[in-house]
C-alpha positions as CSV (number, residue, x, y, z in Angstrom):
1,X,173.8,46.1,78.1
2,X,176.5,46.5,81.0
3,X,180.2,45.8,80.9
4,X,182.2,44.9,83.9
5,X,185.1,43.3,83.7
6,X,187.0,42.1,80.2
7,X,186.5,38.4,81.4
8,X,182.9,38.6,82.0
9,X,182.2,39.8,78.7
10,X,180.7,37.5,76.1
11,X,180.0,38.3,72.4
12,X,177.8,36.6,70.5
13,X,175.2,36.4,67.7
14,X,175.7,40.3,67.9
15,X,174.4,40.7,71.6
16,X,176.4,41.3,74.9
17,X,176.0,39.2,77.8
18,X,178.0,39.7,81.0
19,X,177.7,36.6,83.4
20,X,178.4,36.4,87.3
21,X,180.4,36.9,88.9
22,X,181.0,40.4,87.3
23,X,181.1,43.9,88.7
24,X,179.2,46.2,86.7
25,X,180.7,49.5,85.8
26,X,178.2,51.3,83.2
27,X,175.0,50.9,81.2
28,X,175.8,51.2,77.5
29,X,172.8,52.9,75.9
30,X,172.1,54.5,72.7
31,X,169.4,57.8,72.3
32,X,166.2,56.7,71.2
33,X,165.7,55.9,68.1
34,X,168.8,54.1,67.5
35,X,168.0,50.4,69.3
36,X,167.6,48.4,65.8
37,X,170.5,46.7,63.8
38,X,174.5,47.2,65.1
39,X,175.0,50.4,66.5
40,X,179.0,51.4,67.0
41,X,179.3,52.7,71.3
42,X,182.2,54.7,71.3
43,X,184.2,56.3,74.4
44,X,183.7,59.5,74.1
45,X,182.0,62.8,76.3
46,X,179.7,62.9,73.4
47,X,178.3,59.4,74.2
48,X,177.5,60.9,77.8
49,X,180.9,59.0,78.4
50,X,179.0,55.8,78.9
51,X,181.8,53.8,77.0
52,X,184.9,52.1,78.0
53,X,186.1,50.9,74.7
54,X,184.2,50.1,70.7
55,X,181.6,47.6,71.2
56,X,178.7,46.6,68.7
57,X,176.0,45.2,69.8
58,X,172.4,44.6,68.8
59,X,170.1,46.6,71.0
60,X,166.7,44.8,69.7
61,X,167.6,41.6,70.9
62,X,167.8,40.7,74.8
63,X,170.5,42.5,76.6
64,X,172.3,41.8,79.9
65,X,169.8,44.8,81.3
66,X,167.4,42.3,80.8
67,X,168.9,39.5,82.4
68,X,169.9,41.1,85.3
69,X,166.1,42.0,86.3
70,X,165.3,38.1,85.9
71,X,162.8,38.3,83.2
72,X,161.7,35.4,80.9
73,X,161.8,35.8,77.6
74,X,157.9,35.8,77.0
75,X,158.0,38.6,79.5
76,X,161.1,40.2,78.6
77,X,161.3,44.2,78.6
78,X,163.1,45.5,75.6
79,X,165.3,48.9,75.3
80,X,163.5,49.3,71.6
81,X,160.4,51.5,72.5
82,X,158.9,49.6,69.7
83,X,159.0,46.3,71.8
84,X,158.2,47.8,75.2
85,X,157.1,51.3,75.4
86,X,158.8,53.8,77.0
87,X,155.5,54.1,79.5
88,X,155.5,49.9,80.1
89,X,159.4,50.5,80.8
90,X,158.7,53.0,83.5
91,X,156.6,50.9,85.1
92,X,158.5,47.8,85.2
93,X,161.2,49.4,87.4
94,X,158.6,51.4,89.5
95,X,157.0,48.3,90.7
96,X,159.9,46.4,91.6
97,X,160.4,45.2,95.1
98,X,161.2,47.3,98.1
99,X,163.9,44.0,98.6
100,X,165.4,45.2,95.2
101,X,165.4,48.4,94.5
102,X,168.4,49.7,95.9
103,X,170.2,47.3,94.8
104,X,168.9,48.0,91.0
105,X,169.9,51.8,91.6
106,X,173.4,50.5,92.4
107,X,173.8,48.4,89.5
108,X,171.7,50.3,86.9
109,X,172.3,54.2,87.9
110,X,175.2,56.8,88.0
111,X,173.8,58.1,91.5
112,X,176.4,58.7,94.1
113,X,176.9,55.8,97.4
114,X,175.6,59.0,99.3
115,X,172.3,59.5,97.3
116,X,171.9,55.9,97.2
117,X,172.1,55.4,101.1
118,X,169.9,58.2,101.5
119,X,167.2,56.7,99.5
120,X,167.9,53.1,100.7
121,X,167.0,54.9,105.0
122,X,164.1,56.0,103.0
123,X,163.0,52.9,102.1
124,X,163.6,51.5,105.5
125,X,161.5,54.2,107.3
126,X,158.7,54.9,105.0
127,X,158.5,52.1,102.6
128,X,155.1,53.4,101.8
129,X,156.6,56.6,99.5
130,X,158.5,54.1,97.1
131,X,160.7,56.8,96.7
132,X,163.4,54.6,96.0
133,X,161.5,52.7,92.6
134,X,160.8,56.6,91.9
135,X,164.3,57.6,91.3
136,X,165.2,54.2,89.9
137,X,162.5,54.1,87.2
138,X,163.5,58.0,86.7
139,X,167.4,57.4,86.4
140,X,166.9,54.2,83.9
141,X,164.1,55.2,81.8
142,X,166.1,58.8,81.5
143,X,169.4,56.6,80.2
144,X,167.4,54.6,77.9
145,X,165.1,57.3,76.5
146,X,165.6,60.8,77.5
147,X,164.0,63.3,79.3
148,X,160.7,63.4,77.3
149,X,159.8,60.0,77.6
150,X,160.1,60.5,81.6
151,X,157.9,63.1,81.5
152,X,154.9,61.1,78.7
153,X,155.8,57.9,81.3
154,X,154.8,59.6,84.5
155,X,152.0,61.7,82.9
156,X,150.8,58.6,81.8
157,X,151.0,57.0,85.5
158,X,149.3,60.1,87.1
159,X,146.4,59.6,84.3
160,X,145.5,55.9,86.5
161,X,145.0,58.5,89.3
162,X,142.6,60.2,87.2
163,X,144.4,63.2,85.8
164,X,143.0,64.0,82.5
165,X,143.8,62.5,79.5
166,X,145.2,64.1,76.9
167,X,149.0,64.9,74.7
168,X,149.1,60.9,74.8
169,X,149.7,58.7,71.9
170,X,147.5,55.5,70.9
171,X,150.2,53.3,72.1
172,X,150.6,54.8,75.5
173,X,147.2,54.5,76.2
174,X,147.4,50.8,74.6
175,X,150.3,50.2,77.3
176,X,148.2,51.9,80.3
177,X,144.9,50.5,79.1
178,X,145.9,46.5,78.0
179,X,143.4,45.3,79.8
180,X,140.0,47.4,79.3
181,X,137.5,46.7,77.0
182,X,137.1,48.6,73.9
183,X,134.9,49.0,71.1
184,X,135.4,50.4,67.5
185,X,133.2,53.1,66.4
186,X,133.3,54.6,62.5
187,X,134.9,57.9,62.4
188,X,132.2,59.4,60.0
189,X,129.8,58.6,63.3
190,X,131.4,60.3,65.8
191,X,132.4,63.5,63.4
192,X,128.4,63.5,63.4
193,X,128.5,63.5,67.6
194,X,127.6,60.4,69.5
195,X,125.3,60.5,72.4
196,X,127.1,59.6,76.0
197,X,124.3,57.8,76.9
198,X,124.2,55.6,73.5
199,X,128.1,55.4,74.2
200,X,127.7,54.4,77.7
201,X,124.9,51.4,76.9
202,X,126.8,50.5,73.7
203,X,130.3,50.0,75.7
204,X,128.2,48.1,78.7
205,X,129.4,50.4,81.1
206,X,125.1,51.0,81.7
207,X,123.2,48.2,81.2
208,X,120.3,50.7,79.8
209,X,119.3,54.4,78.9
210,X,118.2,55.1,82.3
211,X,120.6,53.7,84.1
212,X,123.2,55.8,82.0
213,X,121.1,59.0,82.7
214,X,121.5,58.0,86.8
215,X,125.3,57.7,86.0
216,X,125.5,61.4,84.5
217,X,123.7,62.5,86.8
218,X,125.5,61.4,90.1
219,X,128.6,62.5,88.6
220,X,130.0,59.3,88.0
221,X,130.5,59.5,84.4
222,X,134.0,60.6,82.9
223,X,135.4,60.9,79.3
224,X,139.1,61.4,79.1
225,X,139.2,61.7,83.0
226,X,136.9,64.7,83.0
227,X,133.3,64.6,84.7
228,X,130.5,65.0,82.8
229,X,127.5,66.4,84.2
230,X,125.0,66.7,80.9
231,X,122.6,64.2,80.2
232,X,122.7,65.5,76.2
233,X,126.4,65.4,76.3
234,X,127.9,64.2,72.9
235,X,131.1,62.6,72.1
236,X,132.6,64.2,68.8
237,X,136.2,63.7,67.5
238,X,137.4,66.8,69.7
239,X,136.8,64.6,72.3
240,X,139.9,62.0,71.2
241,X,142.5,61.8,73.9
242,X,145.0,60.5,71.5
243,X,145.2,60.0,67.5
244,X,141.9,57.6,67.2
245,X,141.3,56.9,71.1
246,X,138.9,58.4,73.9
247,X,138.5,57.0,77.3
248,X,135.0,56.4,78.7
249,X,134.8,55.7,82.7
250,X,132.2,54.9,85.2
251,X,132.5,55.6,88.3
252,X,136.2,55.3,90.0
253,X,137.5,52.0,87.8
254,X,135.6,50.9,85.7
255,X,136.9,51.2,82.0
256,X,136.1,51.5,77.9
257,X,138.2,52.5,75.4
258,X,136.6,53.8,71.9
259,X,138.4,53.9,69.4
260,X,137.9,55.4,66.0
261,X,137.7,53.3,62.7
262,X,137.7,54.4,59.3
């Protein structure tokens, strides 16, 4: 939620919406943890001086944050992690246009003109970097949900770059992985150890045995991001990247999630 000035404030059904023209002067945002029902912003050091006077406002439903980015409401992004995760909220600002993004760190971050021009000859000159959406995503995901979540969000991005999988929780890899295939498989099963190359066949990553075995073999088969070069390699639930999840890949994209029933 952002407040400009007085006039371009509206209040209603317990949300803040601030409406063009306006001039944005700060991001209200409470800590984690405290998005749901009406939470009291106060101006004070305390509330990392985000406030300029008392304002109530529900942070679950759609906020002038979300506006401004130009979302609809079947795609909106949320500030309640439970809505959008803090990973999926990363995300959202680091792939935002070169076009955009210095504006967004303008609007949406308490960086200095001077680090802001910096990064905007940055994006003029080597584009490629995206150093810009770095910082942005950084600075807003940092306002909305601390430090830790920055750090779970961008371990989470390096893990599409294959870094090893694992401190994650089943709904960051739900966020990462949305789209990939998976498969439930009882827990009793793979406390017992499941064969990679029944896993393999029985996700359709190999179409067969022997295929699988040619997988393992060339190095092209990965659990949690990490090669494995057995043939008799087991899965087991030491092998769970997350709560009930563990990450199956072949070759450089190709995907399965298995996760663990009762």
């Amino acid at each position: 939620m952002c407040v400009g000035d007085n006039q371009d404030l509206g209040l209603s059904n317990g949300r803040i919406d601030c409406h063009p023209p306006y001039r944005v002067f700060q991001i209200f945002l409470c800590p984690a943890g405290h998005h749901s029902g009406f939470d009291q912003i106060t101006n004070s050091r305390q509330n990392r001086q985000r406030a300029n006077g008392n304002l109530s406002a529900d942070f679950t439903r759609r906020t002038h944050l979300e506006k401004m980015v130009g979302k609809t409401e079947a795609g909106t992004i949320w500030l309640d992690p439970k809505r959008t995760s803090p990973y999926e909220f990363y995300q959202y600002w680091i792939r935002c246009d070169d076009r955009d993004a210095v504006n967004l760190l303008k609007r949406f971050t308490y960086l200095s003109m001077e680090q802001i021009s910096e990064l905007e000859k940055q994006v003029e000159e080597q584009p490629e970097k995206r150093q810009a959406q770095k910082v942005l995503a950084e600075e807003v995901t940092r306002l909305v949900h601390g430090d830790e979540q920055i750090d779970l969000a961008q371990k989470a991005s390096r893990v599409l770059f294959g870094e090893e999988i694992a401190g994650l929780s089943d709904s960051v890899l739900a966020s990462i992985f949305n789209d990939v295939p998976s498969s439930a498989v009882p827990r009793e099963k793979l406390a017992q150890g499941l064969p990679l190359l029944d896993a393999l066949c029985d996700s359709k990553l190999c179409n067969s045995r022997g295929e699988a075995k040619k997988l393992i073999k060339a190095g092209g088969a990965y659990v949690n991001n990490i090669r494995i070069g057995e043939i008799d390699h087991s899965l087991t639930l030491d092998s769970l990247a997350s709560e009930s999840t563990l990450v199956l890949r072949s070759g450089k994209k190709k995907y399965h999630l298995i996760r663990v029933g009762i």
